[in-house]
N, C-alpha and C positions, 0 to 999 in steps of 0.2 A: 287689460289693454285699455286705454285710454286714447277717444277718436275724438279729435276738435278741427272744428274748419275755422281753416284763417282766416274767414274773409272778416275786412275791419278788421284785423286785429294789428296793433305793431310788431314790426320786425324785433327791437330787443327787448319789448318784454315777453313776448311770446316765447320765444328762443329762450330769458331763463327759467322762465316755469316749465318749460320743456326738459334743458337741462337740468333743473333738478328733479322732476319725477322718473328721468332716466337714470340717476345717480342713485334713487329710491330702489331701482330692479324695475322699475315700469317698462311695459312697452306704449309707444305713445305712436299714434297715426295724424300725419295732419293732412287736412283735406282744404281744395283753391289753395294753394302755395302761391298762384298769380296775383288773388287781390289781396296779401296781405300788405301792410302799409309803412312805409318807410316815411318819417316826420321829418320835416322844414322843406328848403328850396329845391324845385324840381332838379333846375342847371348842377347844384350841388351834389344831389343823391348822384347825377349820374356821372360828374366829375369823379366823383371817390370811386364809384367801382370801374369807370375804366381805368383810374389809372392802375387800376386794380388786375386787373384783365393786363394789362398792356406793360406791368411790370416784366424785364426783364433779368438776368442778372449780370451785376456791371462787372466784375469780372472777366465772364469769358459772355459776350452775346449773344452766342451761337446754343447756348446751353437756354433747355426750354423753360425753367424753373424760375420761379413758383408757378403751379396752375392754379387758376382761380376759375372758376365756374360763370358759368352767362344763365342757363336756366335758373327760373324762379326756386323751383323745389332742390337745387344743388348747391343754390346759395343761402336758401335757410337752412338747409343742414349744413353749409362750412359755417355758418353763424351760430349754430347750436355746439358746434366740435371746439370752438375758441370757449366756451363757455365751460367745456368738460377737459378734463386733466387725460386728454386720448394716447399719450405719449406712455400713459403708465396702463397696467391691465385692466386694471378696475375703468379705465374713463373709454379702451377700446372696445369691453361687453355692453358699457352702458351706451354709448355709440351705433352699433351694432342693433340696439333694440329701436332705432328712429326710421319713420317712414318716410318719406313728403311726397305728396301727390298733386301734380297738373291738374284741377278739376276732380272730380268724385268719378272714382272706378267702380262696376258693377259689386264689387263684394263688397263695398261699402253705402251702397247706395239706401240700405236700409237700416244702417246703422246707427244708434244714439249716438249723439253728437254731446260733447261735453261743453259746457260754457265757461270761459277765462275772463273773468268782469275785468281782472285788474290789468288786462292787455287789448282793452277794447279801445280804440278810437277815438273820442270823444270832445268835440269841439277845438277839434286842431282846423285852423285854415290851412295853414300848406302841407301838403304830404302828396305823394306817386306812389302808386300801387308796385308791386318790386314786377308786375309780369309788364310794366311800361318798360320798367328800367332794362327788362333781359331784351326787351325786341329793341332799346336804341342801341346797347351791348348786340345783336345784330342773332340773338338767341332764337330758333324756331320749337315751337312746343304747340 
């Protein structure tokens, strides 16, 4: 089992080293799903997920589809599911083995923490933390 906290980390690289230790048989735990980091324009990050949230379908309107997530830990795991082949078996077990958590939960509160250098941060000026972006998304966690 493999336990990493988000914090500082980017939203897609985090997500594919995720998905591939998932695709390896890993189980993988991520801890602050809030502060991880989504890069460039604040206005922009949160343009793209509502209009994400707020898609419809044109069709028929009344029809609730596609759901997209407003919690931080529900949208790094739909960002980790786009990354995994989950339509087929193999990408719904390795799927299946993803945690994401609000903050550190007591059973992990003692836990080694694994470090992802290649998903750290590091001298970006612009970026929003994804638990900004769930509370303008109007998300409570």
């Amino acid at each position: 089992m493999m336990i990493i906290d988000g914090e500082g980390c980017v939203l897609g690289r985090l997500a594919s080293v995720t998905s591939k230790n998932l695709l390896e048989g890993e189980e993988v735990v991520i801890l602050n799903a809030e502060k991880i980091m989504i890069t460039g324009n604040k206005d922009w990050a949160y343009a793209k997920y509502k209009q994400r949230v707020d898609r419809a379908s044109i069709s028929n309107p009344r029809d609730l589809g596609p759901k997209y997530p407003r919690r931080p830990d529900d949208i790094f795991r739909r960002t980790v599911r786009g990354m995994l082949p989950y339509k087929k078996s193999k990408g719904r077990v390795a799927f299946k083995g993803l945690k994401a958590y609000v903050g550190v939960p007591e059973e992990y509160a003692d836990a080694d923490l694994v470090a992802v250098p290649e998903a750290e941060y590091n001298n970006l000026k612009k970026g929003i933390e994804l638990g900004e972006v769930s509370k303008l998304l109007g998300a409570t966690f």
